[in-house]
C-alpha positions in Angstrom: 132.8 67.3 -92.3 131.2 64.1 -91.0 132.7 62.2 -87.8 136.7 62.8 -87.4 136.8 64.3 -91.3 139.6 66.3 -91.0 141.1 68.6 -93.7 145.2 67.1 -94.9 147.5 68.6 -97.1 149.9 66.7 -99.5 153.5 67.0 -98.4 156.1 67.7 -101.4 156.0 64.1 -102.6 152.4 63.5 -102.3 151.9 62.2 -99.3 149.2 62.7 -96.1 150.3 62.9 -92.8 147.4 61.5 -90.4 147.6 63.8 -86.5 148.0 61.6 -84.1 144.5 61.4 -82.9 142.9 60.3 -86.2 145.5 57.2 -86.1 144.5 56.6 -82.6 141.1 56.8 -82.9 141.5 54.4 -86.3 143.5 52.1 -84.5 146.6 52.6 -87.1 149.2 50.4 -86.8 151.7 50.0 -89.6 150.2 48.0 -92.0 146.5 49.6 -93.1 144.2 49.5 -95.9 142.1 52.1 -98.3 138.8 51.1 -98.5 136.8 52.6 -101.4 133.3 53.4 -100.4 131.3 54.9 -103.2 132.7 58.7 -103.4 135.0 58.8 -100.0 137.6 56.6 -98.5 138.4 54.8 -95.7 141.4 53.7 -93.8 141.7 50.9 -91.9 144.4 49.0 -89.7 144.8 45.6 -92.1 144.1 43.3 -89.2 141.1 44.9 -88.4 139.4 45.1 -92.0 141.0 41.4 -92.8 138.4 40.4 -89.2 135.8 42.6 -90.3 136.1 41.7 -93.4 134.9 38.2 -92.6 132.5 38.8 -90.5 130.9 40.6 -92.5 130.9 37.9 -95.0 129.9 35.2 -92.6 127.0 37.4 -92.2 126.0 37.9 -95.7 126.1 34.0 -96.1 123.8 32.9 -93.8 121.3 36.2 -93.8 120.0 37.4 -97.4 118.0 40.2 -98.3 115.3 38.7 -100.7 112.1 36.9 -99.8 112.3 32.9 -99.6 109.9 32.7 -102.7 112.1 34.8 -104.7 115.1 32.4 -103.9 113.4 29.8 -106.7 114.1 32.3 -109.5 116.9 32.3 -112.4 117.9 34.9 -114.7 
């Protein structure tokens, strides 16, 4: 377990009930999101990833990764 991992079971019709501290602690309201992330999951209040979201993606415009002499390359 990593973080607030916590072990659910499906109720009869396939559902997860979240304890009350891992929807506190995700700030769970009623609308959320799953979030794929390689080979786990997240949940997310929908507000919260929507302004996350775009932050992050502010970010990643103006900030890049590569060297400035690889930005004159095309495949």
């Amino acid at each position: 377990m990593i973080g607030h991992a916590t072990d659910l079971e499906l109720d009869g019709h396939g559902r997860l009930l979240l304890p009350a501290s891992l929807r506190e602690f995700g700030q769970l309201t009623r609308d959320a999101m799953l979030i794929g992330q390689g080979t786990r999951f997240e949940l997310w209040d929908e507000a919260r990833w929507i302004e996350r979201r775009d932050e992050w993606l502010a970010s990643a415009e103006t900030t890049t990764d590569l060297p400035a002499e690889l930005d004159s390359l095309s495949f």
